[in-house]
ROLO-347273 format. One record per residue: residue in three letters; residue number from 0; x, y, z of N, C-alpha, C in turn. Coordinates in nm, 3 decimals, padded with zeros to 5 digits. Example, Ala and Ser with C-alpha at 12.3 -4.5 7.8 and 13.67 -1.06 7.14 Angstrom:
ROLO-347273
<ala 0 <01.319 -00.569 00.780> <01.230 -00.450 00.780> <01.320 -00.330 00.780>>
<ser 1 <01.285 -00.225 00.708> <01.367 -00.106 00.714> <01.290 00.003 00.787>>
//
This chain:
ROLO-347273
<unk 0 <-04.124 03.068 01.353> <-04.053 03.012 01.239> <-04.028 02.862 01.259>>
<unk 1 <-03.951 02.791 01.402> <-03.982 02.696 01.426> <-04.110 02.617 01.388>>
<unk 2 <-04.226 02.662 01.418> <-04.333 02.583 01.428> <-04.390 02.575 01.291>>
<unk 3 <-04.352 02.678 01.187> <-04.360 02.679 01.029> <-04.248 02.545 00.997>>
<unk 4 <-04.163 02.509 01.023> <-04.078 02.457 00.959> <-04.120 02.315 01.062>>
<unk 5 <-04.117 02.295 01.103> <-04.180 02.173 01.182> <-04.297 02.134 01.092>>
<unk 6 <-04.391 02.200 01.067> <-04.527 02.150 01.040> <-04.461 02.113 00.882>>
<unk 7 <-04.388 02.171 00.817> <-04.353 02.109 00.675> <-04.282 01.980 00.675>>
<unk 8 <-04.217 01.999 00.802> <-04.148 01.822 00.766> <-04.244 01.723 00.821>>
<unk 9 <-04.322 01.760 00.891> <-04.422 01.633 00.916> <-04.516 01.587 00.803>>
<unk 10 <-04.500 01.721 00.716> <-04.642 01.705 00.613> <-04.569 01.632 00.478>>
<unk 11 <-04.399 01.620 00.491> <-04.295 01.597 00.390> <-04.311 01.444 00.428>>
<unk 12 <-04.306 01.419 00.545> <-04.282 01.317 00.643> <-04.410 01.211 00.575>>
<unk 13 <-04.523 01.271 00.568> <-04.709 01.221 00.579> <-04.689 01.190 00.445>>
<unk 14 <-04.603 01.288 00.353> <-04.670 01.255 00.206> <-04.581 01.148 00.185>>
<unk 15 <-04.469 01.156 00.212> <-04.365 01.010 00.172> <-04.410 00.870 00.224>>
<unk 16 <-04.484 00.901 00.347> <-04.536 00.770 00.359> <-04.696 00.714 00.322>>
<unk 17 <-04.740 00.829 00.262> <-04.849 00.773 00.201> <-04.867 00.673 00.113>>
<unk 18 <-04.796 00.659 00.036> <-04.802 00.487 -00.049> <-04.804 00.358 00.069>>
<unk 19 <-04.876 00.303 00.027> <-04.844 00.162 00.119> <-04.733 00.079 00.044>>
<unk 20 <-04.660 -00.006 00.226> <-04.545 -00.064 00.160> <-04.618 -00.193 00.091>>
<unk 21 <-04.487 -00.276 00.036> <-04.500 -00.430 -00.028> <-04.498 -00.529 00.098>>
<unk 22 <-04.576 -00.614 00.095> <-04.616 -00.703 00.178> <-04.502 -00.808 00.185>>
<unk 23 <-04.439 -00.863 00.260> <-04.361 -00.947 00.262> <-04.403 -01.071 00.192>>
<unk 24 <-04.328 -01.135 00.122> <-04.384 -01.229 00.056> <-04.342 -01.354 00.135>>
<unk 25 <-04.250 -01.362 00.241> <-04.269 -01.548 00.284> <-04.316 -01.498 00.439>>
<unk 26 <-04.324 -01.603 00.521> <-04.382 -01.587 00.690> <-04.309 -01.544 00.747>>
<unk 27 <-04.361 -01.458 00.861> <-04.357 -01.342 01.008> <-04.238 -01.254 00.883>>
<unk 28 <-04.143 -01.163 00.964> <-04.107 -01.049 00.916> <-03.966 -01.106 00.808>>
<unk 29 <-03.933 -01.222 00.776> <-03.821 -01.209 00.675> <-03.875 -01.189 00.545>>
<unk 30 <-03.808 -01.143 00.499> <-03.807 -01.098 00.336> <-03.684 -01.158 00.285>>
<unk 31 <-03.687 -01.276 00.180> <-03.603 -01.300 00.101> <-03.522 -01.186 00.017>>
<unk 32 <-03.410 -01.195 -00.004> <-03.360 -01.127 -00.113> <-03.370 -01.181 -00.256>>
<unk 33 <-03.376 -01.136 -00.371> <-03.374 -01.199 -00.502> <-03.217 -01.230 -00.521>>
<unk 34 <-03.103 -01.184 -00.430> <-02.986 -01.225 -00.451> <-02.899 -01.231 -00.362>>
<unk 35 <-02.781 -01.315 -00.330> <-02.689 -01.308 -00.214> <-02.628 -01.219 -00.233>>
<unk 36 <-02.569 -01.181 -00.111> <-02.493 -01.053 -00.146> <-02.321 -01.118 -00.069>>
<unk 37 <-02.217 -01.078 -00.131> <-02.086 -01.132 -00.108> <-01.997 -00.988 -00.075>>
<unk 38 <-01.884 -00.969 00.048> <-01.784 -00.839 00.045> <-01.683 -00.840 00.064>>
<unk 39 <-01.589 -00.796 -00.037> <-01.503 -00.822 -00.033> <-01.426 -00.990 -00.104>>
<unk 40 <-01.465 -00.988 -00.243> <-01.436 -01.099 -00.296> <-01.333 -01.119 -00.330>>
<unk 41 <-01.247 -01.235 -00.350> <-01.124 -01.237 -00.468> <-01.179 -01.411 -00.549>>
<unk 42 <-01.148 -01.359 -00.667> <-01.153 -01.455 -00.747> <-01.064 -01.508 -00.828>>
<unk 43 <-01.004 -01.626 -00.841> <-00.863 -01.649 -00.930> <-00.896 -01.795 -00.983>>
<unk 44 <-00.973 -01.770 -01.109> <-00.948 -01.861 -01.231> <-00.818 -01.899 -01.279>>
<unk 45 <-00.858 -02.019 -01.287> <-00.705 -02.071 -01.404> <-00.732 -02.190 -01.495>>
<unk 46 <-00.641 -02.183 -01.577> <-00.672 -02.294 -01.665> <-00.507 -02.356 -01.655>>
<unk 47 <-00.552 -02.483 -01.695> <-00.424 -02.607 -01.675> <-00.361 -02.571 -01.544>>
<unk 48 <-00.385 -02.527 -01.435> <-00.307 -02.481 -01.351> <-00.218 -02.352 -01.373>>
<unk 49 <-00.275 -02.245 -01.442> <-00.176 -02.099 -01.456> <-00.280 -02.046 -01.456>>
<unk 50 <-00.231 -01.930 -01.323> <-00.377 -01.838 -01.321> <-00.418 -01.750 -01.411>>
<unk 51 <-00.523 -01.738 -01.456> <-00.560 -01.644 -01.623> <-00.605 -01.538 -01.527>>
<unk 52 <-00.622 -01.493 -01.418> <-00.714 -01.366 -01.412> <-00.674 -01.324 -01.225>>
<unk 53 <-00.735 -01.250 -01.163> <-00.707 -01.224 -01.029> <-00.809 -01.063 -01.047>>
<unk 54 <-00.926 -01.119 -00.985> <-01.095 -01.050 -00.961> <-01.076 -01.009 -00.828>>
<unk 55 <-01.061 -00.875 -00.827> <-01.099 -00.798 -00.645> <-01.273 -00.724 -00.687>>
<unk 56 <-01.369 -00.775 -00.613> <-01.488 -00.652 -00.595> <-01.542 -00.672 -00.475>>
<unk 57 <-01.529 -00.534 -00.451> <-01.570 -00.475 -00.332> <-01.723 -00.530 -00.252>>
<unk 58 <-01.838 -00.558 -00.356> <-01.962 -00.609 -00.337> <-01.958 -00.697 -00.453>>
<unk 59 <-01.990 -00.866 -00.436> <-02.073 -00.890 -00.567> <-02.268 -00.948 -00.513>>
<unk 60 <-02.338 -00.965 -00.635> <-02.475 -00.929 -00.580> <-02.479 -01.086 -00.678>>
<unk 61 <-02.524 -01.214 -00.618> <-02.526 -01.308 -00.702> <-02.714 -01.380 -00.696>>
<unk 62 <-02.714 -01.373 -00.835> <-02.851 -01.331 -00.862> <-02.906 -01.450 -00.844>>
<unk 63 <-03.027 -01.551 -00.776> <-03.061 -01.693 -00.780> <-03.118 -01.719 -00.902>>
<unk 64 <-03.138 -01.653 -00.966> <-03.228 -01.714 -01.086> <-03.140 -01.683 -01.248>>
<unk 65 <-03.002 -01.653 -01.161> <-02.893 -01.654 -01.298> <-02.783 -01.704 -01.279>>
<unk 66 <-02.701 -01.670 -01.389> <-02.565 -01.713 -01.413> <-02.491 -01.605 -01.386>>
<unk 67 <-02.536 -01.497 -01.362> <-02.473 -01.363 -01.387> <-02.472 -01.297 -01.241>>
<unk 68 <-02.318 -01.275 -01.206> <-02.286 -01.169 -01.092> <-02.240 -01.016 -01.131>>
<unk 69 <-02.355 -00.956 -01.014> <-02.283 -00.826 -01.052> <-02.201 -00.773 -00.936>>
<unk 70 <-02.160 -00.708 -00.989> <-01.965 -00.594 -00.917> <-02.030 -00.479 -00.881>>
<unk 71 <-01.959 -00.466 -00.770> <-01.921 -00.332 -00.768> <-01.819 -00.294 -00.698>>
<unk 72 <-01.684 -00.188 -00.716> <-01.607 -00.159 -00.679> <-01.480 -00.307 -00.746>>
<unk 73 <-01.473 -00.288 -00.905> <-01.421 -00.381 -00.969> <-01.289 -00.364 -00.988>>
<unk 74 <-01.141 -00.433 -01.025> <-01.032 -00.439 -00.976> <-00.989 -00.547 -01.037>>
<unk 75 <-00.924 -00.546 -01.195> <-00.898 -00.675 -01.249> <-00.783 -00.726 -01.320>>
<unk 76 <-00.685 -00.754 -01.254> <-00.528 -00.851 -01.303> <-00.591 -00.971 -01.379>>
<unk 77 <-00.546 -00.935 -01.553> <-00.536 -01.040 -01.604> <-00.377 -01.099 -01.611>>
<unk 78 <-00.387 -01.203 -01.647> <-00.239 -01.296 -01.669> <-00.187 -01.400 -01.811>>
<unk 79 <-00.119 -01.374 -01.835> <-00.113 -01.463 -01.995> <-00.085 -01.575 -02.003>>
<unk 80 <-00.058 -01.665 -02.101> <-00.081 -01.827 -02.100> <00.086 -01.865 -02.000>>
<unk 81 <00.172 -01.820 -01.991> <00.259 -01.853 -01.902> <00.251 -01.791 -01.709>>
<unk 82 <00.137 -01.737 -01.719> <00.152 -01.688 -01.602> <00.175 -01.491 -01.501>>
<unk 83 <00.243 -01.434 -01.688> <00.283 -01.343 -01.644> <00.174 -01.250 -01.678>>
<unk 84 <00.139 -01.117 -01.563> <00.056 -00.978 -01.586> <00.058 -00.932 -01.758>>
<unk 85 <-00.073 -00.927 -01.793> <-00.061 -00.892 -01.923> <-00.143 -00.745 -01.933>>
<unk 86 <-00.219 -00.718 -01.816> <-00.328 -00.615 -01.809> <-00.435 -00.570 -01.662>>
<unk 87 <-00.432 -00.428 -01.622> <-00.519 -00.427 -01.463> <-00.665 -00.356 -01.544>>
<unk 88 <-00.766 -00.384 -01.483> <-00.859 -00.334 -01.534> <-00.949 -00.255 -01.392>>
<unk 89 <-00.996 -00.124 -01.424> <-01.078 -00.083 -01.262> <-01.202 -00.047 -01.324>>
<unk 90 <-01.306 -00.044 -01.260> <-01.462 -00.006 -01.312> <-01.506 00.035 -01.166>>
<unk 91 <-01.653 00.106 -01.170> <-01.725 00.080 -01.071> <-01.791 00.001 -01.055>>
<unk 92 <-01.849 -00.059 -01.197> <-01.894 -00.186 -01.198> <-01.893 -00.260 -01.276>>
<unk 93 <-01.984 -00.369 -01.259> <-01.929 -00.491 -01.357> <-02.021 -00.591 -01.368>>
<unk 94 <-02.053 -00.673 -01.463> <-02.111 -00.778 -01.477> <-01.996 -00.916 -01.473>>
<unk 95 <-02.026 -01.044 -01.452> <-01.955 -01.160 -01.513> <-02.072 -01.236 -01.529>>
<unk 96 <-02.024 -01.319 -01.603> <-02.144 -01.446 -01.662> <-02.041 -01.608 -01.644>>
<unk 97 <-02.138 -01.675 -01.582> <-02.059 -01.778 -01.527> <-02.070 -01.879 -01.638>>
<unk 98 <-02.165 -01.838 -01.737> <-02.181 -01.909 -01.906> <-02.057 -01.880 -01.951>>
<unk 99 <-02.010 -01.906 -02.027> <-01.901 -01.846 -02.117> <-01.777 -01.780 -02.009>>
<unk 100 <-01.802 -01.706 -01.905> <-01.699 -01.646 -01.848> <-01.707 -01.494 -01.891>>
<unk 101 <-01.763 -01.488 -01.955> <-01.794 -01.319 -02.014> <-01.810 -01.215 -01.949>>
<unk 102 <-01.733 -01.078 -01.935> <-01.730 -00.967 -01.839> <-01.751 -00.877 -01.908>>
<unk 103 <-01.854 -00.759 -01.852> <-01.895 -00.636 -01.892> <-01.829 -00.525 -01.740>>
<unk 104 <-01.747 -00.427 -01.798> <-01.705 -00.315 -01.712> <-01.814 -00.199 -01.699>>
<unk 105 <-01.823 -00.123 -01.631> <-01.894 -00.046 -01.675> <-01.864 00.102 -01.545>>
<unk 106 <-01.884 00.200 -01.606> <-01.863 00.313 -01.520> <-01.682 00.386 -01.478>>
<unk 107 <-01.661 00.494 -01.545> <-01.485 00.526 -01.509> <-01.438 00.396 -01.584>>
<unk 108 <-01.438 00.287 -01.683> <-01.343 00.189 -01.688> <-01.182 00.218 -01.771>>
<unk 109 <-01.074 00.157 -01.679> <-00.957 00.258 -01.744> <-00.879 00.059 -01.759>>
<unk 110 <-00.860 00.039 -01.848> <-00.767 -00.077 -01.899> <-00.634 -00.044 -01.932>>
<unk 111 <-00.531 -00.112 -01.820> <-00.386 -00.093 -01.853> <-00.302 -00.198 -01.907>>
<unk 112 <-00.243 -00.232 -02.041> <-00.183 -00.330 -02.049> <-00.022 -00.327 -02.040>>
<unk 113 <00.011 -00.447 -01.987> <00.179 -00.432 -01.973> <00.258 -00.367 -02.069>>
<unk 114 <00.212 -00.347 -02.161> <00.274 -00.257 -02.301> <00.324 -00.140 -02.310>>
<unk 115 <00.176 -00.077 -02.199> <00.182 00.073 -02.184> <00.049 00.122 -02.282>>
<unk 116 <-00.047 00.094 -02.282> <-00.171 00.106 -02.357> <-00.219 00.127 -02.217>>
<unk 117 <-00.340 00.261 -02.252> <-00.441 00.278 -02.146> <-00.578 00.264 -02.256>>
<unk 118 <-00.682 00.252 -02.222> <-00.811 00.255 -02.250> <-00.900 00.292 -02.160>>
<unk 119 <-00.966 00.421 -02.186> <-01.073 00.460 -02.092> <-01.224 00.440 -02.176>>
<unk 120 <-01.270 00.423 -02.097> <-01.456 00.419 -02.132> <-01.516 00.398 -02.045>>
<unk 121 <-01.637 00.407 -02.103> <-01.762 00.390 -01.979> <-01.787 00.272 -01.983>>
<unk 122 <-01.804 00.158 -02.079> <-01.819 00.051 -02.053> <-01.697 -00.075 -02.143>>
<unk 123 <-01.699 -00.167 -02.104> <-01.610 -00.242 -02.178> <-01.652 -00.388 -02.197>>
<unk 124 <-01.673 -00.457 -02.289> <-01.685 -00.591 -02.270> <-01.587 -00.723 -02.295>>
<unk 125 <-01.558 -00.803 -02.280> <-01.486 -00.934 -02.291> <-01.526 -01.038 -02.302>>
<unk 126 <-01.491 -01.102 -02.399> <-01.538 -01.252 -02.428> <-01.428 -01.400 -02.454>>
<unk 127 <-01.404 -01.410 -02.330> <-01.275 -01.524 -02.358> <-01.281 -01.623 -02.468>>
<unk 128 <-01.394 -01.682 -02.502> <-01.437 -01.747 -02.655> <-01.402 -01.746 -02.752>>
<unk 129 <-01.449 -01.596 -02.757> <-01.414 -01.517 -02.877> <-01.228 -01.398 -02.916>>
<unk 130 <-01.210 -01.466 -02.761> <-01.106 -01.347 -02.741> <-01.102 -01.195 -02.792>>
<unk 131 <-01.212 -01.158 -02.761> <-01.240 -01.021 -02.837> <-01.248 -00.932 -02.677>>
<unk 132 <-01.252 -00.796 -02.704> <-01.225 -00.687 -02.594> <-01.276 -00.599 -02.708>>
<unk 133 <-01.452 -00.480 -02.652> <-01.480 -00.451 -02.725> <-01.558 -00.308 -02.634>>
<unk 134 <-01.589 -00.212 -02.719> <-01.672 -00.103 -02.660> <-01.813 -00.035 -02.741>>
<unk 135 <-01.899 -00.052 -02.716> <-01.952 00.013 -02.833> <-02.006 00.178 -02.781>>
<unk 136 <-01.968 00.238 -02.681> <-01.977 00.353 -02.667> <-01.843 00.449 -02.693>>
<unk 137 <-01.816 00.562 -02.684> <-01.711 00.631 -02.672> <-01.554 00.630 -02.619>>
<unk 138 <-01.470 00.565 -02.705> <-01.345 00.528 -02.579> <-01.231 00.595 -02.653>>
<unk 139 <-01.111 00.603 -02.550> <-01.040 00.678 -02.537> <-00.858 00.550 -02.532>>
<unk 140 <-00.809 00.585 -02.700> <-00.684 00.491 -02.612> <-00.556 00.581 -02.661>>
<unk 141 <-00.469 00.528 -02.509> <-00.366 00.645 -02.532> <-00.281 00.479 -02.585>>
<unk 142 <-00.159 00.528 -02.635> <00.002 00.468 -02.689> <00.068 00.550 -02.790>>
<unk 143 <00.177 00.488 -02.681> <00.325 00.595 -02.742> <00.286 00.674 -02.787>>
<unk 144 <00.250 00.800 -02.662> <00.247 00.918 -02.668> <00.089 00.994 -02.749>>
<unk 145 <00.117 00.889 -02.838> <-00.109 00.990 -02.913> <-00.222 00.900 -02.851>>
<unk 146 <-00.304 00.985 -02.879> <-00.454 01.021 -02.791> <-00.518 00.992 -02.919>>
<unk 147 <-00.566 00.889 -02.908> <-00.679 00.800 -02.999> <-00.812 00.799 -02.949>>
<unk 148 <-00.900 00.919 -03.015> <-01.061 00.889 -02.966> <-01.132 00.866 -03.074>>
<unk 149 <-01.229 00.762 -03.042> <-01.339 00.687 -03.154> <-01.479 00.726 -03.123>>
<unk 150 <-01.549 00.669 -03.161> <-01.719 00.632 -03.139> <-01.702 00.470 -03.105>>
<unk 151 <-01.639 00.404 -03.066> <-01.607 00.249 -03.015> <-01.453 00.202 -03.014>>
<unk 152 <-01.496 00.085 -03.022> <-01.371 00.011 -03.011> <-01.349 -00.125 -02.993>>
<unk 153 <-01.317 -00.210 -03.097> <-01.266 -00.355 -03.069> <-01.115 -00.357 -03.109>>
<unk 154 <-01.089 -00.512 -03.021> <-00.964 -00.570 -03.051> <-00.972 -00.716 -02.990>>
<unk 155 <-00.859 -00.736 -03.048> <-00.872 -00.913 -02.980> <-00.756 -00.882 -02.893>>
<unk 156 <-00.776 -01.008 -02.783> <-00.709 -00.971 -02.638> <-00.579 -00.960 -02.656>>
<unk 157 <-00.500 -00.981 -02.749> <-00.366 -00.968 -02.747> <-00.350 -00.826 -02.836>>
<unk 158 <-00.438 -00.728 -02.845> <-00.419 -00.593 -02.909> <-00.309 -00.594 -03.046>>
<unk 159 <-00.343 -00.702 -03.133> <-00.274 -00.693 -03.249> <-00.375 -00.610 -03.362>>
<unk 160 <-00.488 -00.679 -03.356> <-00.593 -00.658 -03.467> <-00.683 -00.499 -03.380>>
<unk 161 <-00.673 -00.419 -03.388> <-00.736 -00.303 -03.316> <-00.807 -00.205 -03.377>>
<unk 162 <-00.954 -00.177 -03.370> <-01.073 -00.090 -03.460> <-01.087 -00.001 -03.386>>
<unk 163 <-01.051 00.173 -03.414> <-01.158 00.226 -03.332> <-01.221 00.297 -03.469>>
<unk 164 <-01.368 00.288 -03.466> <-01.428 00.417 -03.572> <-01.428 00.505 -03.550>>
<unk 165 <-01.452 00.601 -03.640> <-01.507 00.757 -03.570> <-01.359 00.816 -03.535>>
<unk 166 <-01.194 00.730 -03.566> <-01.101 00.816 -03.534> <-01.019 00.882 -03.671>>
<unk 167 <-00.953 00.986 -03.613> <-00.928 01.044 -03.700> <-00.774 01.093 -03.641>>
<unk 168 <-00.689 01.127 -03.729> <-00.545 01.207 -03.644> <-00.445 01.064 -03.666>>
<unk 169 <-00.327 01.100 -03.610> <-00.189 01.004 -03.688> <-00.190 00.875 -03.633>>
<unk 170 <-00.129 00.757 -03.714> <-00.148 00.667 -03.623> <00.014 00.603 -03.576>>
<unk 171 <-00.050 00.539 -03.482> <00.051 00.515 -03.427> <00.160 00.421 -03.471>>
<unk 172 <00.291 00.444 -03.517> <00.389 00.317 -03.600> <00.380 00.344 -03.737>>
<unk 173 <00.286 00.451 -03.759> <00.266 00.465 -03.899> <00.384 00.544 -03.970>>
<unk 174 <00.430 00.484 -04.073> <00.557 00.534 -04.149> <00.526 00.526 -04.294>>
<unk 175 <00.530 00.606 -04.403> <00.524 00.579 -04.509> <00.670 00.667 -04.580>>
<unk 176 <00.685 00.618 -04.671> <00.831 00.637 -04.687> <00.810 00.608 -04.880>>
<unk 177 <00.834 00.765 -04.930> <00.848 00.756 -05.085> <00.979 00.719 -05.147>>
//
C-alpha cells in the first residue's frame, strides 16, 4: 500500500512540474517584483494641519507603474474638519489611489459612524472630491434599531443625503401625522 501511494505522489509530483517555469527576466537569479511590498503601515493624512484620516494595513503592495496601492488587512479612522472621530472602517482589502485620494474597500467591509450607523458590504467606495461614499453591490445599513437592505447604496460623507434602492420596510425618523 505504501509503495501504491508513493508512486502517486511522485507521478502528482512529475505532472505539476511538467510546465516549464518563466525565465527570469533581469541577470543571474533576481527577479524583480512588479511592486514593493510594505508591513505593517500607518498612514495619517491631514489637511491644514487636522488629521482627516488614520490608515492601519497589515500589507500594502505599491504598484511601480501606478498611483494605486493595494491593502490588505484594512483598518480605517476617519476624522472631521475639527479633528474629532467621525467613522472606523475594516475590510480585507482595499485599494487607494494617490490621484484624487480615492478608496475602494472590499471584502467583510463593516463602516461605523460616530452616530451609531453600521454599514456592511462587500465592497465600498469613497471619493473625497466628490464627498460621496457609495456601493454598487448589496449592502446592509443598520440605525436606530431597523435593518435597511438594498441592491446598493450612496450617500455623501456626512450621511445627510442617503440612497439605498431595492429597499423596502419603515424608514427611519419617518413620522406622518394626519
Amino acid at each position: 500500500m505504501r509503495k501504491a501511494t508513493l508512486l502517486w505522489t511522485i507521478a502528482a509530483l512529475v505532472t505539476a512540474c511538467g510546465s516549464s517555469p518563466q525565465e527570469p527576466t533581469a541577470t543571474g537569479d533576481f527577479v524583480p517584483l512588479s511592486s514593493d511590498v510594505m508591513v505593517g503601515v500607518v498612514f495619517k493624512p491631514s489637511t491644514d494641519g487636522v488629521q482627516t484620516a488614520l490608515l492601519y494595513s497589515d500589507t500594502v503592495y505599491m504598484r511601480r507603474d501606478s498611483s494605486r496601492y493595494d491593502l490588505v488587512g484594512v483598518d480605517l479612522k476617519t476624522y472631521d474638519v475639527t479633528g474629532r472621530l467621525s467613522a472606523t472602517l475594516t475590510s480585507e482589502t482595499g485599494e487607494y489611489s494617490t490621484v484624487g485620494q480615492k478608496m475602494v474597500a472590499r471584502g467583510n467591509v463593516v463602516l461605523i459612524t460616530t452616530d451609531g450607523r453600521r454599514i456592511e458590504t462587500e465592497e465600498l467606495h469613497y471619493d473625497p472630491n466628490t464627498r460621496r461614499i457609495w456601493s454598487d453591490v448589496p449592502t446592509t445599513v443598520y440605525e436606530e434599531g431597523y435593518v435597511m437592505r438594498g441592491t446598493s447604496f450612496t450617500a455623501d460623507d456626512g450621511f445627510r443625503n442617503v440612497n439605498i434602492p431595492g429597499y423596502r420596510g419603515p424608514i427611519p425618523g419617518a413620522r406622518i401625522r394626519f
